[in-house]
C-alpha positions in Angstrom: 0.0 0.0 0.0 1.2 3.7 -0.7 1.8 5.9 2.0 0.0 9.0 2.4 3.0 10.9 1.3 3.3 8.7 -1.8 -0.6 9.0 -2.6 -0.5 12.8 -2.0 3.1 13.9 -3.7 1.9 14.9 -7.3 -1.3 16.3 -6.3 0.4 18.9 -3.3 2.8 20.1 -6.0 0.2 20.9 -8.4 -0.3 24.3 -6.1 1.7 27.3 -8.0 0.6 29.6 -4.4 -1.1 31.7 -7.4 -3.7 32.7 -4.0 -6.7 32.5 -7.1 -7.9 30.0 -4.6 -8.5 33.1 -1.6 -11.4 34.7 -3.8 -13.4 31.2 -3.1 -12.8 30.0 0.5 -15.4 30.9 3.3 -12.7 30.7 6.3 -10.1 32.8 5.0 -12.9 35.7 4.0 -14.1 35.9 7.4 -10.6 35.6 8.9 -7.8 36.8 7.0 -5.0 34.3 8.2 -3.1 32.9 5.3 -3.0 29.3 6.7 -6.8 29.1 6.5 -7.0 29.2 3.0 -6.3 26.5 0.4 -3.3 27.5 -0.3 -2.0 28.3 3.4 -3.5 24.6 3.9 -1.8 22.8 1.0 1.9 24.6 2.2 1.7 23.5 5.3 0.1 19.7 4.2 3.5 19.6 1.9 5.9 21.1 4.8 4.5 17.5 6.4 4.3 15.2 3.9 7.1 15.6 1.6 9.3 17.7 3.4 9.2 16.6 7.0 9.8 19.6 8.3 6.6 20.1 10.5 4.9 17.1 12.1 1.3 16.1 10.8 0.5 15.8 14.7 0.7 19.6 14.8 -1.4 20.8 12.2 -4.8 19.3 13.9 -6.3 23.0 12.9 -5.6 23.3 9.5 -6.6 19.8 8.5 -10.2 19.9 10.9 -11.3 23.7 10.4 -11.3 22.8 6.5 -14.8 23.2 5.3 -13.5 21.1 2.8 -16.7 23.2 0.8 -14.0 22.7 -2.4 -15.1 26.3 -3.0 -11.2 27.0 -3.7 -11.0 24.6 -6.6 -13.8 26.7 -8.6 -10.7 29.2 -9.3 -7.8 26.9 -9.1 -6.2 26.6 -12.4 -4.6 23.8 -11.6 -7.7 22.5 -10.1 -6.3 21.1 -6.6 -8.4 19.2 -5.2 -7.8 20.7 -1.9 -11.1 18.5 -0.2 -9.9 15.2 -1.1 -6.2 16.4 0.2 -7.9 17.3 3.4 -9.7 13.8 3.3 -6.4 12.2 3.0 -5.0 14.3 5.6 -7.3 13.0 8.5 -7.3 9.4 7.3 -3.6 9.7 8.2 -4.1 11.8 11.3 -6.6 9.1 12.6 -4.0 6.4 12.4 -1.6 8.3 14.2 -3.3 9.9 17.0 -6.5 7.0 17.3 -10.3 7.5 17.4 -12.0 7.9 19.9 -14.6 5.7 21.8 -17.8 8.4 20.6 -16.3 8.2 16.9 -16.4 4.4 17.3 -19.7 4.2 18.7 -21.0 6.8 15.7 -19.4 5.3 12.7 -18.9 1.9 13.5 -22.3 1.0 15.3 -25.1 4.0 15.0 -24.5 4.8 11.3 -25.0 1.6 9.9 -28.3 0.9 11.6 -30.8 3.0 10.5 -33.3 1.6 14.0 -30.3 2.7 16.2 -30.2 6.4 14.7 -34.4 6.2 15.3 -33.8 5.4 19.1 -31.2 7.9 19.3 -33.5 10.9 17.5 -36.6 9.5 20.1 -34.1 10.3 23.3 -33.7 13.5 21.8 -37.4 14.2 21.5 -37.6 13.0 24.9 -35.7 15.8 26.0 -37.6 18.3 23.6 -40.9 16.9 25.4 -39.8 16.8 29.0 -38.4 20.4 28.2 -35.2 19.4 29.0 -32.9 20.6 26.5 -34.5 23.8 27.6 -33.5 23.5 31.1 -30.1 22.3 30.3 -29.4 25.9 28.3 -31.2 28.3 30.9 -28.5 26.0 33.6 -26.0 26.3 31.7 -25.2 22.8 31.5 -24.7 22.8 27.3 -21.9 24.9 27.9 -20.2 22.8 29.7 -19.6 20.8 26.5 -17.8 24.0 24.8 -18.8 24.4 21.2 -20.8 21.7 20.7 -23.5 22.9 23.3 -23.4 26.2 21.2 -24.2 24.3 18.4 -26.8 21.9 20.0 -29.2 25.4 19.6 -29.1 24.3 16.0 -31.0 21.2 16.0 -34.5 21.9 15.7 -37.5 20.4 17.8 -37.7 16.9 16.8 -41.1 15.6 15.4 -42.7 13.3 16.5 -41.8 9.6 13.6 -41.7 6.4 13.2 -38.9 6.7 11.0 -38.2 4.6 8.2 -41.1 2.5 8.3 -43.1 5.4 8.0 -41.5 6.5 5.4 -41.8 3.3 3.2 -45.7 3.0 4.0 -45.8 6.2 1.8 -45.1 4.5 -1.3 -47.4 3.6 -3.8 -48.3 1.8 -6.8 -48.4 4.5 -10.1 -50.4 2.9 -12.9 -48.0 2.9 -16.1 -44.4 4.7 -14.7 -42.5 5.8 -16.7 -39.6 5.5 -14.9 -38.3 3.6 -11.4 -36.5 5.5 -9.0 -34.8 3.8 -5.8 -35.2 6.4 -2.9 -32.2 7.2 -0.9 -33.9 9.0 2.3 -30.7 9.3 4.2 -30.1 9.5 8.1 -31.9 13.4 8.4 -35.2 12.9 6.7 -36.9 10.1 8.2 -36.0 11.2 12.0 -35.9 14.8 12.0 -38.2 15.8 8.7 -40.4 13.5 7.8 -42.1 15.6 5.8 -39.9 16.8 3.4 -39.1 12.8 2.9 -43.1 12.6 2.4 -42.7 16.0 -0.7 -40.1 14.3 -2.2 -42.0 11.0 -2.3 -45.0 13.0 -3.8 -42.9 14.9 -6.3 -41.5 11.8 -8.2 -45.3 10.6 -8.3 -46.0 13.5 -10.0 -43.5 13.3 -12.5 -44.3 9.6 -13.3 -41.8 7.7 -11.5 -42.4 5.2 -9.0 -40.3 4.9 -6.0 -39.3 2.4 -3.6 -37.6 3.0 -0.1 -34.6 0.3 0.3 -33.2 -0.2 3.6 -30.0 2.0 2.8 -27.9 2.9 5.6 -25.6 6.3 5.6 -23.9 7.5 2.6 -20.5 7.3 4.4 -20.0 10.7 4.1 -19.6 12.1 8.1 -16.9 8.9 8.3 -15.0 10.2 5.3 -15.1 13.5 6.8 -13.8 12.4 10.1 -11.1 9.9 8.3 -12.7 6.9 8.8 -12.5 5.6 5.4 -13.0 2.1 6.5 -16.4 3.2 8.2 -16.7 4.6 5.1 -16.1 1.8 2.6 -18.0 -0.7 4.9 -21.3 1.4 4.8 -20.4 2.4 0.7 -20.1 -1.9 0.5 -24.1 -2.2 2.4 -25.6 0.2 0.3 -24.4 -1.2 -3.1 -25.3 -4.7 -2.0 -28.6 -3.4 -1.6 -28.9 -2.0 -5.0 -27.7 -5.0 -6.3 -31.3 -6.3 -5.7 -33.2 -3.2 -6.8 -35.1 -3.0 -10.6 -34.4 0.6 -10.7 -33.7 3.3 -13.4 -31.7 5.7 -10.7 -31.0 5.9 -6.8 -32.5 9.4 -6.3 -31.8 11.6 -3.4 -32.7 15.3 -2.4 -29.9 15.5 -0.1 -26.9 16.9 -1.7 -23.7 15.7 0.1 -25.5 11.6 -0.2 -25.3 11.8 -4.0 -22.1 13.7 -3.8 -20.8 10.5 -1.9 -22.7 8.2 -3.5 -21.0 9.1 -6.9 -17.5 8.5 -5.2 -18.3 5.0 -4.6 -16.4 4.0 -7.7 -13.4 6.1 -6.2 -14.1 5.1 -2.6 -13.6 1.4 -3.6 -11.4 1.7 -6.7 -8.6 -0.5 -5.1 -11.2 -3.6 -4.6 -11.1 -6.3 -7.0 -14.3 -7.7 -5.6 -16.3 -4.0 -5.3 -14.4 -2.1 -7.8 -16.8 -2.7 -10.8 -20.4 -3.0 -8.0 -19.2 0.4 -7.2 -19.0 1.8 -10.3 -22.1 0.5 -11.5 -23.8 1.7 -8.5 -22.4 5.5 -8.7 -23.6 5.9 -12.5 -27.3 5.4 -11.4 -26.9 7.9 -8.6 -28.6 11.5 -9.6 -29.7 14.4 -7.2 -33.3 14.6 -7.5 -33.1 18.8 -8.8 -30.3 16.8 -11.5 -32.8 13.8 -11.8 -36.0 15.6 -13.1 -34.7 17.6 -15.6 -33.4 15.3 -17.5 -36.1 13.3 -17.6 -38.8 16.5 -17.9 -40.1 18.1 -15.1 -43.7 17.8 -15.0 -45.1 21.6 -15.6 -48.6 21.2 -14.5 -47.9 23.1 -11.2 -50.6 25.7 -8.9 -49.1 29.6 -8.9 -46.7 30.6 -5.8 -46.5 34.0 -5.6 -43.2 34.2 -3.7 -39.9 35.7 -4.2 -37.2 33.0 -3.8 -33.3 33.0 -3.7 -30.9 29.7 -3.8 -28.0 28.5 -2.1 -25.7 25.9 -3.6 -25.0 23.5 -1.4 -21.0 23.0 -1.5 -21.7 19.0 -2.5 -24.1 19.6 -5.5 -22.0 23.2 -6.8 -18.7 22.2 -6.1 -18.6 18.8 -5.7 -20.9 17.4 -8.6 -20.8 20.7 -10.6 -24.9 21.2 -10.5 -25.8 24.4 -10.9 -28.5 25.4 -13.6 -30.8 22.5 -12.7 -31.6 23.8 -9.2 -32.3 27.5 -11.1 -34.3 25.5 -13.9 -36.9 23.9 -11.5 -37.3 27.0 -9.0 -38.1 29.6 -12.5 -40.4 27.0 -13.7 -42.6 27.4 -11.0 -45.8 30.1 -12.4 -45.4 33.0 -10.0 -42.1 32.4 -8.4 -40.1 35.5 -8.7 -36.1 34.5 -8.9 -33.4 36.4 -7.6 -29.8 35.6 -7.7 -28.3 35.5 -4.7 -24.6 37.2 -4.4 -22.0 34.7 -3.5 -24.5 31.8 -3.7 -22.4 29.0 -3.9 -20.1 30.3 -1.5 -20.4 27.5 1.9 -22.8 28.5 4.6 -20.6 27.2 7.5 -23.1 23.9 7.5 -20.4 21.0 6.4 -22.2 18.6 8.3 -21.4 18.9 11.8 -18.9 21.7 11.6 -20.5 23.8 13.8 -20.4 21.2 16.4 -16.3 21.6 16.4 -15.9 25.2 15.0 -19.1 26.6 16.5 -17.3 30.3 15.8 -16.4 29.8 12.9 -19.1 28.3 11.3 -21.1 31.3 12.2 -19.1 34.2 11.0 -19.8 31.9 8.0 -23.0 31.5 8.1 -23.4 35.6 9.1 -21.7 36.7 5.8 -24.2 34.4 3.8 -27.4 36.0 5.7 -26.0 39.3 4.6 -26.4 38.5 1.0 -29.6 36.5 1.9 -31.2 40.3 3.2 -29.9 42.0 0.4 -32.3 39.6 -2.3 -35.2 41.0 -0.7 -36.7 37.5 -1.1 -39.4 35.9 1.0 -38.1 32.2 0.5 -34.7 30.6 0.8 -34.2 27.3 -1.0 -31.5 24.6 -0.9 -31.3 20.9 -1.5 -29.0 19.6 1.7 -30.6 19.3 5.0 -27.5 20.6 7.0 -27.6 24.2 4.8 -31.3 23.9 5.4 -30.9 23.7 9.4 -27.4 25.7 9.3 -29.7 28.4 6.9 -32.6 28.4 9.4 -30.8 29.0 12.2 -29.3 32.0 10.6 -32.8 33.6 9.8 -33.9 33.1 13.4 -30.4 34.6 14.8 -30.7 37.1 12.0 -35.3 38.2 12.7 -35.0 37.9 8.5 -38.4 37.5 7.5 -37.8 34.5 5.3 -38.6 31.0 4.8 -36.2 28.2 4.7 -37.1 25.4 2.9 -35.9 22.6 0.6 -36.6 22.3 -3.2 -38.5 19.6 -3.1 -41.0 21.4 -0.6 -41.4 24.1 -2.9 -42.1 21.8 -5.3 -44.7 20.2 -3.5 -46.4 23.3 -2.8 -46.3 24.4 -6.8 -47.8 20.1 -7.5 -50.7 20.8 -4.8 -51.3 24.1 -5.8 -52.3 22.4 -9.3 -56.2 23.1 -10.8 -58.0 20.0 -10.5 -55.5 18.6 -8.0 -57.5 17.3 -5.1 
């Protein structure tokens, strides 16, 4: 096997410290400090790697306060791939320093099973009901666990669910499809908004395709992002196993960072004889659902909305799987939807995942620079496709008073579909 030096060598010397890459990265705008930025990273990554002159033990900063929103890489002539050097970075990190036993009991035992993550989100309801994460903040007591307890403010009120199953009982039966979609709900939808899963459900119908609801486990993604790549592969190795089994055209998902992962499958698992080519299949059927019915026609037979609406890119479908007129397609084809282009609208929100639970500061000088440009639209709604931006975005309006609704694509949708004449 390579070392990390060996895997990483070319790549690192790719940067020409041009600084192009400053105009794109969140962290650097809203601090100034050269090492935060892509290029600050990448020197001090190659100072590690192929120089040895710093130890990769003393640059825990640098590689975890990476958005890794790949934001950089959208002016990098080179195109460094500054996320997957980040990636790389913690994988190697992990093996020096160890996880921990709460990274073990997340990636190795929760993730996986989708019935665990339910109990988990009902003991956090339990607290919402019992008004106990209310007491904990008026105590104090969410403090006590630095910026995680900042961020715990974050996480809305969890519905009441039944999770998964519920979420499969919602299927149905179309009468002549004309296409076959394999749902990928993710970890979020079914336990913390089961209603947006119910929309999205509701907008394939709409547009002809009949969807099933596998039993898919995570994407793999917060493993990656934590360097557990083995997590990662072993979740990746679940899901395309499942799929195996599926009659499907696509695996559709609205979340943006699952099909961003999903797609790497064939990369996650490239040097596997025995998954290498399951992989690859798998990632050519994945589409993000704003990518997904365009191409096969989105269904125009929609009720008016008479709101003014702005989008943010999620980092995973802008960046990461280059999606960006799709999203702007749908929202414009809805009768009486006003569009307004947001300035700096693929530029990260501070979300990436559970950032804010490590870099609670950070992420919100972040997310403060994006509500600026959010006020100066003027618009009523604010639409993504990633249910971090959504809660990171919602969060923002609240801190913010903006008088704005946050919502997903596919609930806009939904509202345009119901909206319909004749539509019962």
């Amino acid at each position: 096997m390579p070392t990390a030096a060996e895997e990483l060598a070319e790549t690192l010397k790719l940067c020409n410290k041009c600084g192009l890459c400053l105009a794109g990265c969140p962290i650097y705008k809203v601090t100034g400090i050269e090492w935060t930025s892509a290029r600050g990273r990448v020197a001090l990554l190659r100072s590690a790697f192929l120089d040895e002159r710093l130890a990769l033990t003393d640059l825990n900063d640098p590689i975890f306060n990476c958005l890794t929103c790949n934001g950089c890489t959208e002016h990098c002539p080179p195109g460094v791939p500054t996320g997957d050097i980040i990636f790389r970075a913690r994988q190697e990190l992990l093996q020096k320093k160890g996880d921990s036993w709460t990274q073990r009991l997340l990636f190795q035992k929760l993730l996986p099973n989708p019935e665990m993550i339910y109990k988990a989100s009902r003991l956090l309801r339990l607290a919402d009901v019992t008004g106990l994460r209310t007491l904990a903040r008026k105590t104090g007591l969410t403090r006590l666990v630095g910026d995680a307890g900042k961020a715990e403010a974050m996480v809305p009120r969890v519905p009441s669910s039944e999770g998964l199953k519920a979420i499969k009982r919602m299927v149905k039966k179309l009468d002549k499809p004309k296409h076959h979609a394999a749902y990928f709900v993710g970890c979020y939808a079914p336990n913390f908004a089961p209603e947006r899963a119910a929309a999205t459900i509701r907008v394939l119908n709409k547009n002809r395709v009949e969807v099933t609801v596998p039993d898919f486990v995570c994407c793999g993604l917060p493993a990656a992002g934590y360097g557990e790549m083995e997590s990662a592969r072993d979740l990746a190795k679940k899901n395309i196993e499942l799929a195996e089994k599926l009659k499907v055209d696509a695996v559709v998902t609205p979340c943006a960072s699952c099909s961003s992962f999903l797609k790497d499958y064939a990369k996650l698992l490239a040097d596997d004889p025995e998954w290498a080519d399951k992989a690859k299949d798998f990632a050519s059927k994945v589409r993000d659902i704003s990518e997904f019915l365009v191409d096969i026609g989105l269904n125009a037979e929609m009720g008016e909305l008479q709101k003014k609406v702005t989008f943010h890119d999620p980092c995973h479908l802008a960046h990461y799987q280059k999606i960006k007129d799709q999203p702007r397609t749908i929202l414009k084809s809805i009768p009486g939807v006003e569009f307004i282009e947001m300035g700096e609208a693929n530029m990260c929100c501070g979300a990436a995942g559970s950032y804010a639970f490590k870099n609670y500061d950070l992420s919100q000088k972040v997310l403060e620079r994006k509500m600026d440009n959010v006020a100066k639209t003027g618009a009523d709604t604010l639409v993504s496709s990633c249910p971090a931006c959504i809660m990171q975005l919602s969060y923002g309006v609240g801190q913010q008073k903006l008088p704005v609704s946050v919502l997903e694509i596919v609930e806009l949708l939904d509202e345009a579909y119901r909206n319909a004449k004749g539509n019962g």
